[in-house]
N, CA, C and O atoms as CSV, one atom per row, in Angstrom:
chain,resi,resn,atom,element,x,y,z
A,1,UNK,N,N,-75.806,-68.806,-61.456
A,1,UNK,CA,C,-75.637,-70.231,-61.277
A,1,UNK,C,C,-75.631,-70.512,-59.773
A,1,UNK,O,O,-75.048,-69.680,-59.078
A,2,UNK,N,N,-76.266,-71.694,-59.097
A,2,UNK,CA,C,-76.527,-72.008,-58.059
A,2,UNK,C,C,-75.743,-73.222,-57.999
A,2,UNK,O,O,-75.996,-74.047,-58.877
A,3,UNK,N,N,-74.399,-73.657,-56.734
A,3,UNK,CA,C,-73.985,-74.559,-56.071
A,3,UNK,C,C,-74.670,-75.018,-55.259
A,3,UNK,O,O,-75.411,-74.320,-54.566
A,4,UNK,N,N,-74.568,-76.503,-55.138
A,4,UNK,CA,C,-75.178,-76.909,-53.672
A,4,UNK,C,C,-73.777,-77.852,-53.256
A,4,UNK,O,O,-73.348,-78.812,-53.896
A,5,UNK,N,N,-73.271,-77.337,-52.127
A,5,UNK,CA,C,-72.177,-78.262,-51.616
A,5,UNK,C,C,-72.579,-79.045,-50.699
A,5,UNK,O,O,-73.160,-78.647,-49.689
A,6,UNK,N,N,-72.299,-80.314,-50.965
A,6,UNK,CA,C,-72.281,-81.186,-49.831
A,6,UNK,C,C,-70.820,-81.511,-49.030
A,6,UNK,O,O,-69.823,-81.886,-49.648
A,7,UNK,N,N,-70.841,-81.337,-47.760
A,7,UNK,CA,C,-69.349,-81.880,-47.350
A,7,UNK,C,C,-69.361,-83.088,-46.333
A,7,UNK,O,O,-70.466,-83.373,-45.872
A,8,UNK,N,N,-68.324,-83.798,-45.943
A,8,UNK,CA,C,-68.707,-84.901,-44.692
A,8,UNK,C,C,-67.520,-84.787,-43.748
A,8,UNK,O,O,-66.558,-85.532,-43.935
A,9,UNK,N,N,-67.513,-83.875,-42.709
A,9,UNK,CA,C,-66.060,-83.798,-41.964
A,9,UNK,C,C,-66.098,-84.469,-41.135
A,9,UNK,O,O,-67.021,-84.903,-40.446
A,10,UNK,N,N,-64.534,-84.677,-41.150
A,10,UNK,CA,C,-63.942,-85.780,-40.333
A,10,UNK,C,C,-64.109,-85.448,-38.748
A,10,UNK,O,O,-64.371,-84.317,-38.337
A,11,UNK,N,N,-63.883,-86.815,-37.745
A,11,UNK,CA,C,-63.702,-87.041,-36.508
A,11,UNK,C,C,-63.602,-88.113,-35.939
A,11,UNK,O,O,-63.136,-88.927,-36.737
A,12,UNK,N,N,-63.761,-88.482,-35.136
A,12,UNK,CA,C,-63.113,-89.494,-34.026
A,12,UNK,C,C,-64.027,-90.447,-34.358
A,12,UNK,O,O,-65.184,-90.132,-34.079
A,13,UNK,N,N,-63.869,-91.552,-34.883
A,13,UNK,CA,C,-64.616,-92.677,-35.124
A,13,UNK,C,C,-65.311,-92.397,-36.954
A,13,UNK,O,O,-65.621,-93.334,-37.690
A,14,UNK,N,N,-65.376,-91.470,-37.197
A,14,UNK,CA,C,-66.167,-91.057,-38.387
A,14,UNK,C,C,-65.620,-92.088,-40.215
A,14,UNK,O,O,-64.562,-91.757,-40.751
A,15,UNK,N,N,-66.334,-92.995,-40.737
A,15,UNK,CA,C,-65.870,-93.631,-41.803
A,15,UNK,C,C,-66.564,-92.932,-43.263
A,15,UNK,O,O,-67.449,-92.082,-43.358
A,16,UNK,N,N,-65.830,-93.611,-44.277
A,16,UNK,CA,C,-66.066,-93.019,-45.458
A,16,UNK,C,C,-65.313,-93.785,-46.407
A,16,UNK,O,O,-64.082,-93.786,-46.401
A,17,UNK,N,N,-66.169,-94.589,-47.414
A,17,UNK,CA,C,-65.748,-95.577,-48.554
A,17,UNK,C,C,-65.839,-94.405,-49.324
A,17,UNK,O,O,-66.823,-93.671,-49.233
A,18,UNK,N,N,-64.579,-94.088,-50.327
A,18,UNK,CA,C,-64.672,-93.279,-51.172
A,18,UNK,C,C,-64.768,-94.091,-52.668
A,18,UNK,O,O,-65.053,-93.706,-53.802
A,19,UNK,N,N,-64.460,-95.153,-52.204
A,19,UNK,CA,C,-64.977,-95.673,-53.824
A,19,UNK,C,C,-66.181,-95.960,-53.947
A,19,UNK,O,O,-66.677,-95.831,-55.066
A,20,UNK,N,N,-67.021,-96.442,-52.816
A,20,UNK,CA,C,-68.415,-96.642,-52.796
A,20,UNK,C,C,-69.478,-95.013,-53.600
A,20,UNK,O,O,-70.343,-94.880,-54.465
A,21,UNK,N,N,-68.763,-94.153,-52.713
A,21,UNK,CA,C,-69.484,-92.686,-52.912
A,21,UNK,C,C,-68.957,-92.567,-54.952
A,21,UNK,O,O,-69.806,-92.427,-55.833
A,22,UNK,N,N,-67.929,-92.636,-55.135
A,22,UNK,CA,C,-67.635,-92.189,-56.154
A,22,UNK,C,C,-68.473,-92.785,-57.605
A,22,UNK,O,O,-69.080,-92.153,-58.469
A,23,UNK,N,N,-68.181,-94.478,-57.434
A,23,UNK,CA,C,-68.923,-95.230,-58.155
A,23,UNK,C,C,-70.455,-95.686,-58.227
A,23,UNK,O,O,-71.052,-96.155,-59.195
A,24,UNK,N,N,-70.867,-95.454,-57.105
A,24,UNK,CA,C,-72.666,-95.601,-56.496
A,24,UNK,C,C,-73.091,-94.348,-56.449
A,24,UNK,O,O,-73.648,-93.790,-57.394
A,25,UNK,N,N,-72.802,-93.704,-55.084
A,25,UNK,CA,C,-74.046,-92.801,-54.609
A,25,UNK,C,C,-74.033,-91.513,-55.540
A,25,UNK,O,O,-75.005,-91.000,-56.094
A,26,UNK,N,N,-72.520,-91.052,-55.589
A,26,UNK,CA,C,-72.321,-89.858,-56.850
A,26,UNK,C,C,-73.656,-90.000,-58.214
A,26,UNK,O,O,-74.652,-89.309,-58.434
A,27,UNK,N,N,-73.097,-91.202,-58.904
A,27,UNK,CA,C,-74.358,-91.082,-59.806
A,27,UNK,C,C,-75.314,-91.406,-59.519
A,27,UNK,O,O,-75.949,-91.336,-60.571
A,28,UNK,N,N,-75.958,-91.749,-58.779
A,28,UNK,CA,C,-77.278,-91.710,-58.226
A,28,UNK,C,C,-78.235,-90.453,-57.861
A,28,UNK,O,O,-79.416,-90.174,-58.062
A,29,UNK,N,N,-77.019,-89.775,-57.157
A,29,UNK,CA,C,-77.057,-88.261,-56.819
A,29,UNK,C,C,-77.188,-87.445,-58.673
A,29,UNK,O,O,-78.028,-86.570,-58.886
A,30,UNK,N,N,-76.333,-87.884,-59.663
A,30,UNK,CA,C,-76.574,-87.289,-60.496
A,30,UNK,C,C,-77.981,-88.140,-61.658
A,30,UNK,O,O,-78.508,-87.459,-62.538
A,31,UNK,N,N,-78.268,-89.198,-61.502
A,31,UNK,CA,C,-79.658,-89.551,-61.833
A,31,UNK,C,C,-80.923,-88.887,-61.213
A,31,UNK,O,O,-81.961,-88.860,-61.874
A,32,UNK,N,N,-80.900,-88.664,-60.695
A,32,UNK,CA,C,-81.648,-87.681,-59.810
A,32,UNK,C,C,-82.153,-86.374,-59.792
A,32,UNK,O,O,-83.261,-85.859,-59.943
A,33,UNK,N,N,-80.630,-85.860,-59.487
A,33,UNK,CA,C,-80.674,-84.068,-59.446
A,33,UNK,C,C,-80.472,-83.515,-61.199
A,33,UNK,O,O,-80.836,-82.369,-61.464
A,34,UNK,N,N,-79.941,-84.317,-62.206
A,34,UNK,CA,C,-79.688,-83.864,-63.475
A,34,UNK,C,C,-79.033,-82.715,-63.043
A,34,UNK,O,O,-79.920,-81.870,-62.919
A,35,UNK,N,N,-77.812,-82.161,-62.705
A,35,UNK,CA,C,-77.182,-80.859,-62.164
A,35,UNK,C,C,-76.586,-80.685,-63.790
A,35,UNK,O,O,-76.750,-81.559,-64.641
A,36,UNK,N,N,-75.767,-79.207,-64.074
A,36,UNK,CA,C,-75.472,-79.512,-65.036
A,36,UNK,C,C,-74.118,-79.503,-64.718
A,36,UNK,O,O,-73.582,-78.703,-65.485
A,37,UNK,N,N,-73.198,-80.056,-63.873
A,37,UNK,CA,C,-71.756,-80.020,-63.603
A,37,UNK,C,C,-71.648,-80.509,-62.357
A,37,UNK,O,O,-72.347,-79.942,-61.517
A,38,UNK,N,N,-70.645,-81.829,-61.821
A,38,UNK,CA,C,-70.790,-82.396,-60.523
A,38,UNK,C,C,-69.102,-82.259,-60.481
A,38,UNK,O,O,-68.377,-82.651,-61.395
A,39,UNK,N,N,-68.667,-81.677,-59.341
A,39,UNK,CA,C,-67.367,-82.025,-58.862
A,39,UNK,C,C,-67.487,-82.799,-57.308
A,39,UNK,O,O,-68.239,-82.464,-56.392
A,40,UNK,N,N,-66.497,-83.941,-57.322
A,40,UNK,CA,C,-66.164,-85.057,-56.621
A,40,UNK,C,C,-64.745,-84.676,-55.279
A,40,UNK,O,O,-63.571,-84.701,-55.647
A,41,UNK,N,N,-64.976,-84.474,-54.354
A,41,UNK,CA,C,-63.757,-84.231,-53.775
A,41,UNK,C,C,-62.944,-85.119,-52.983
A,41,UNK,O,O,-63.506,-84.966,-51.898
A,42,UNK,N,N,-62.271,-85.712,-52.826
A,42,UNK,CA,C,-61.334,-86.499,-51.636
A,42,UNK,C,C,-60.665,-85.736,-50.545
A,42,UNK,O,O,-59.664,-85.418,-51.188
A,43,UNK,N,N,-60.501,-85.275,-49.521
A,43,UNK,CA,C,-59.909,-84.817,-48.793
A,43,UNK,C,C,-58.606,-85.372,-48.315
A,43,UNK,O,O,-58.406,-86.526,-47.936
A,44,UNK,N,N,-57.751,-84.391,-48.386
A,44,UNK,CA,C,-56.519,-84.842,-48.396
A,44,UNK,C,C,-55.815,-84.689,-46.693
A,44,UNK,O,O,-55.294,-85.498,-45.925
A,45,UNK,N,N,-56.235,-82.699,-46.599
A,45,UNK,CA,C,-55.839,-82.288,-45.712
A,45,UNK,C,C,-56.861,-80.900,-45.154
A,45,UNK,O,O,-57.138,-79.953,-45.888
A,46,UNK,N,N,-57.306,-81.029,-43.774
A,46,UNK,CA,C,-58.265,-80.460,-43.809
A,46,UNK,C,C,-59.510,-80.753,-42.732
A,46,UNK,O,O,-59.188,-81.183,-41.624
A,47,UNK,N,N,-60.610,-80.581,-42.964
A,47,UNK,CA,C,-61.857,-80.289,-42.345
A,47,UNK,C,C,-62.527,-81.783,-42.669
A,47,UNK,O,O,-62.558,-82.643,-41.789
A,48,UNK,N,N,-62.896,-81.947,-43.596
A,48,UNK,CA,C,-63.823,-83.046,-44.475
A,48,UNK,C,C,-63.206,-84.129,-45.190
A,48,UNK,O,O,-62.462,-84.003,-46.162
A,49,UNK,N,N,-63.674,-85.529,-44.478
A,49,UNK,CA,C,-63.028,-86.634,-45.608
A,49,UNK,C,C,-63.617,-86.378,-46.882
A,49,UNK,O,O,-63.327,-87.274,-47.676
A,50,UNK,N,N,-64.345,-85.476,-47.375
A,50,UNK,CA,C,-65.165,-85.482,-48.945
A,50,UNK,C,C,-66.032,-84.632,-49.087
A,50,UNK,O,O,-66.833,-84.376,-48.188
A,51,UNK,N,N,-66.029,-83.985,-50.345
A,51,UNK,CA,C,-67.274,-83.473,-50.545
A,51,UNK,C,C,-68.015,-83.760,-52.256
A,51,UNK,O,O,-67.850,-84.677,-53.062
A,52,UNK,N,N,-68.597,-82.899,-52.283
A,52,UNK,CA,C,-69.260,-82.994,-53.892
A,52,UNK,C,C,-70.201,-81.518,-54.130
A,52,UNK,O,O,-71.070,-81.020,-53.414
A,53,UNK,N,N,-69.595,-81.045,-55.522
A,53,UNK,CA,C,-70.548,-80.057,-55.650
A,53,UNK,C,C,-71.206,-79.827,-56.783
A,53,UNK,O,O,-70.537,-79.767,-57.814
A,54,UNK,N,N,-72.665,-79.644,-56.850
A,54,UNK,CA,C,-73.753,-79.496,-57.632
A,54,UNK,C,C,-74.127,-78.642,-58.237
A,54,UNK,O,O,-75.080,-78.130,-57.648
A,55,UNK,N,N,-73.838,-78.006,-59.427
A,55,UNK,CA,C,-74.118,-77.089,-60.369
A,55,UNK,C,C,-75.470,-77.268,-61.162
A,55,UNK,O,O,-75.839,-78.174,-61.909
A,56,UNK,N,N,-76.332,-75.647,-60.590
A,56,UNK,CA,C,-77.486,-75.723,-61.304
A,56,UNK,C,C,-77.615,-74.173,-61.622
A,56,UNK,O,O,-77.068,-73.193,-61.118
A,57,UNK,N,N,-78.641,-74.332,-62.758
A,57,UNK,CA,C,-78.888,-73.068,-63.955
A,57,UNK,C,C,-79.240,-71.990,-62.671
A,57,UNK,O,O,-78.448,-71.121,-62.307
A,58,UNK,N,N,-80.545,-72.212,-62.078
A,58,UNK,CA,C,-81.212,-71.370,-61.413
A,58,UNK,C,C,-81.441,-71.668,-59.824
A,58,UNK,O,O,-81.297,-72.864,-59.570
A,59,UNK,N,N,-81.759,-70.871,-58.718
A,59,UNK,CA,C,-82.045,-71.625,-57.409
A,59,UNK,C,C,-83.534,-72.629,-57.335
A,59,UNK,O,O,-83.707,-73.594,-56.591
A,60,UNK,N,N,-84.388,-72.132,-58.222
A,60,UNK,CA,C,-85.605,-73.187,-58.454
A,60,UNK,C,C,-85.319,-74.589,-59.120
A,60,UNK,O,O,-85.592,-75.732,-58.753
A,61,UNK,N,N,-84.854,-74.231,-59.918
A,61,UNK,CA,C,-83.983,-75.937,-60.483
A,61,UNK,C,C,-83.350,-76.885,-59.123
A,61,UNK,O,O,-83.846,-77.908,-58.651
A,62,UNK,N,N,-82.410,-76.344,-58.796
A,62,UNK,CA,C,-82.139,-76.805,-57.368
A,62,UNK,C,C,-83.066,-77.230,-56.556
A,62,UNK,O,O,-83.470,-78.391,-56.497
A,63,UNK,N,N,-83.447,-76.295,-55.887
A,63,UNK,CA,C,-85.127,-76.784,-54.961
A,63,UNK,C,C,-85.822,-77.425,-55.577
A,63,UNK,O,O,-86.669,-78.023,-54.913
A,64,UNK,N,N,-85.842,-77.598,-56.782
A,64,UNK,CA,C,-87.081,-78.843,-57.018
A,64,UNK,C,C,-86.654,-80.145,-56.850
A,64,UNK,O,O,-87.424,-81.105,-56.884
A,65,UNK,N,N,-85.160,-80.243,-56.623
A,65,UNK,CA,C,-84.484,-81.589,-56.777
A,65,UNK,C,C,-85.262,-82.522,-55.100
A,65,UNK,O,O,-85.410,-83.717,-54.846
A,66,UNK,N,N,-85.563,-81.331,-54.353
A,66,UNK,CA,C,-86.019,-81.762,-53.326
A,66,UNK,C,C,-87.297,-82.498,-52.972
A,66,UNK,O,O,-87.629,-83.262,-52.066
A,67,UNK,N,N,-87.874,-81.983,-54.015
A,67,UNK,CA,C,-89.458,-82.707,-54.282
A,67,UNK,C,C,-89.479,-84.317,-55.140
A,67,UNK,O,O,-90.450,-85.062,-55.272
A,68,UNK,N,N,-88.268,-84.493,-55.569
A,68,UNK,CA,C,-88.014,-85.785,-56.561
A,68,UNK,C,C,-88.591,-86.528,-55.643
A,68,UNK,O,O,-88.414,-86.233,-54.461
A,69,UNK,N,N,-89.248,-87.436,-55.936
A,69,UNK,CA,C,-89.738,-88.524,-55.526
A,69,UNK,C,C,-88.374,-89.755,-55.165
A,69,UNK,O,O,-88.186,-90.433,-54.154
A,70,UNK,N,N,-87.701,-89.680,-56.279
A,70,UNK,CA,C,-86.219,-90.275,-55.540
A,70,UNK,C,C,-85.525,-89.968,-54.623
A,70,UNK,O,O,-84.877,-90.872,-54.095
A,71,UNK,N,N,-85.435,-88.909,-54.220
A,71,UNK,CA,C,-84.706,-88.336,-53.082
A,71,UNK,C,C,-84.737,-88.767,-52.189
A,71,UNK,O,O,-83.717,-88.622,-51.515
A,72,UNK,N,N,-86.280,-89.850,-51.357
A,72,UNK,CA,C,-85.437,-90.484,-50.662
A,72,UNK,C,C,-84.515,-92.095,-50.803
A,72,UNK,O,O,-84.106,-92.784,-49.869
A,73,UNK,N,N,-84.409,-92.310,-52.017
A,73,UNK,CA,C,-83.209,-93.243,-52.605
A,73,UNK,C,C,-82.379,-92.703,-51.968
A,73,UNK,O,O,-82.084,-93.126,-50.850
A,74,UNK,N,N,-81.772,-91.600,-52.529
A,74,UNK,CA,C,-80.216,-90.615,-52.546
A,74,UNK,C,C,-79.902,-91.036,-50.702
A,74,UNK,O,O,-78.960,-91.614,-50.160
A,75,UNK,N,N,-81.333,-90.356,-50.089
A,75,UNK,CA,C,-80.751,-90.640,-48.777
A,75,UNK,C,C,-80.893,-91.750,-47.739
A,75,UNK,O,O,-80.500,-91.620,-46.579
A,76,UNK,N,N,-81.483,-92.865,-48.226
A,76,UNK,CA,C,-81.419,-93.692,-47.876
A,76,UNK,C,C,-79.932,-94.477,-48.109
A,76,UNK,O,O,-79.349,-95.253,-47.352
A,77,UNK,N,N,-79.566,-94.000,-49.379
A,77,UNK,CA,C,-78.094,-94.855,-49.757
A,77,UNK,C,C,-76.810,-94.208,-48.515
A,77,UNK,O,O,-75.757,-94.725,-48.144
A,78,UNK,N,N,-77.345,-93.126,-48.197
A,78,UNK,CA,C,-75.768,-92.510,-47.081
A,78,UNK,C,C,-74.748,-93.492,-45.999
A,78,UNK,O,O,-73.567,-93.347,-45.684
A,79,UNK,N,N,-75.701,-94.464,-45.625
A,79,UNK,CA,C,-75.371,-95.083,-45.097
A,79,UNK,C,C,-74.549,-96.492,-45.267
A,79,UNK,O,O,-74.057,-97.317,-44.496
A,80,UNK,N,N,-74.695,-96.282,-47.090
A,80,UNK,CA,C,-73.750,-97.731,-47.519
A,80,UNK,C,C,-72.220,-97.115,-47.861
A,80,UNK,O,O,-71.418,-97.632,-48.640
A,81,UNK,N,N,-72.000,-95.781,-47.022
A,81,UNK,CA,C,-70.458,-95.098,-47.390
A,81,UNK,C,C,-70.147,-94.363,-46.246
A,81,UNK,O,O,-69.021,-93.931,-46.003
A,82,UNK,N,N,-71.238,-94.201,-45.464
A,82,UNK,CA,C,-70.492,-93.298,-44.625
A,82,UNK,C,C,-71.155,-93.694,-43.148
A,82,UNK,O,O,-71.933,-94.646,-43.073
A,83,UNK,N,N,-70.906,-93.140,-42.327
A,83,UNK,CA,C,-71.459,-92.804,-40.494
A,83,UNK,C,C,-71.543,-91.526,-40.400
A,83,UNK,O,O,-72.171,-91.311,-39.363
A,84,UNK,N,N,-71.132,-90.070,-41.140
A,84,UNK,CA,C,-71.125,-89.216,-40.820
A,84,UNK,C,C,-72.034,-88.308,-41.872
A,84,UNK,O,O,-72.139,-88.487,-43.085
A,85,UNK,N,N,-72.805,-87.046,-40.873
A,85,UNK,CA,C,-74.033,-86.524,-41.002
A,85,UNK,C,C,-73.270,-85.501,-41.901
A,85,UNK,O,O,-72.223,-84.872,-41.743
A,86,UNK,N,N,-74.204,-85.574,-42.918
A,86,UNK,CA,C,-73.591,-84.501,-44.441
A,86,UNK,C,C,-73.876,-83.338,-43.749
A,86,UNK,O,O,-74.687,-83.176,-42.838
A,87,UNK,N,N,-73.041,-82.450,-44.335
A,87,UNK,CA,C,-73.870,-80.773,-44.255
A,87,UNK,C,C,-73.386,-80.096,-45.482
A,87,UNK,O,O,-72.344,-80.194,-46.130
A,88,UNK,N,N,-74.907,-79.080,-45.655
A,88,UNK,CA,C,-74.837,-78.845,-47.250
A,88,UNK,C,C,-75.299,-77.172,-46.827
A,88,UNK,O,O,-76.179,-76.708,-46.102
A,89,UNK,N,N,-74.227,-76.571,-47.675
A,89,UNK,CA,C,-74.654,-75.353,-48.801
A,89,UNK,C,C,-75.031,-74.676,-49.936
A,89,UNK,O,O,-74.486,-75.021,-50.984
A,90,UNK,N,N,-75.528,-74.132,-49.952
A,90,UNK,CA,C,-76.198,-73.527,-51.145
A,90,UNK,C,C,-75.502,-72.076,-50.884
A,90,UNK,O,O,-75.367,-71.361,-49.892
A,91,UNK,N,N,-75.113,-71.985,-52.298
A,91,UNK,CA,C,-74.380,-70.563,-52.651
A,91,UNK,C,C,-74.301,-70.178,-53.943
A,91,UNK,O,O,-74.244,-71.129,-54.722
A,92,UNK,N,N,-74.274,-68.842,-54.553
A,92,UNK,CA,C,-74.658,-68.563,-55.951
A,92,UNK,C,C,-73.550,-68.264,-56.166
A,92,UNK,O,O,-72.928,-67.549,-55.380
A,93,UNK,N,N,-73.080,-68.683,-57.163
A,93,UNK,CA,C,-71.622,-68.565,-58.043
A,93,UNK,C,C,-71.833,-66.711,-58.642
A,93,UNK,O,O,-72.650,-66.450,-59.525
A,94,UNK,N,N,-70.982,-65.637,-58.001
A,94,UNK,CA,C,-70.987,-64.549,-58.542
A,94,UNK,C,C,-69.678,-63.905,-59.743
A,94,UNK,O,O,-69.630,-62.820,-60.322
A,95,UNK,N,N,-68.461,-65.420,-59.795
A,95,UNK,CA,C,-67.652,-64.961,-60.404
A,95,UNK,C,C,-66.544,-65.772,-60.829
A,95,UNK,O,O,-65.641,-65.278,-61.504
C-alpha cells in the first residue's frame, strides 16, 4: 500500500482555514484521486498547521492521479485555504 502525505507547516505570517480544507478542497482532493482511505489532520502541536493522507492499492494508482486532467482544479483551489507551500511524501506502508 502506497501513502501520499501532504503536510502545510507552520510560520511567521503562514494562514490556514481548516474548515475550508476540510469541507471543499479534502473532497475535491478525494473526487479526483479516488484513494481508497483519506485521513484529515489538524495540528495541534508541532511542525504543520495540517496535513492529509492518501491511501492507495499500488504506487501506479497513485502516479496516475497526476495525469488527471483535474489536477489542476485540486491545485488551483490551494489558495482558497491557505498561503503556505504544501510538501508531500510518498511512502509505502510496510506494517
Amino acid at each position: 500500500m502506497i501513502k501520499l502525505s501532504v503536510s502545510y507547516p507552520t510560520g511567521e505570517g503562514t494562514t490556514f482555514d481548516h474548515d475550508y480544507y476540510a469541507a471543499s478542497h479534502v473532497p475535491l482532493c478525494n473526487a479526483v484521486f479516488s484513494p481508497l482511505k483519506t485521513e484529515v489532520e489538524k495540528g495541534i502541536d508541532g511542525p504543520n498547521a495540517a496535513g492529509v493522507h492518501f491511501y492507495f492499492e499500488t504506487m501506479e494508482v497513485m502516479q496516475a492521479i497526476f495525469g488527471n486532467p483535474k489536477m489542476g482544479d485540486v491545485m488551483a483551489d490551494v489558495v482558497n485555504y491557505t498561503n503556505i507551500a504544501p510538501v508531500m511524501q510518498v511512502s509505502e506502508i510496510v506494517g
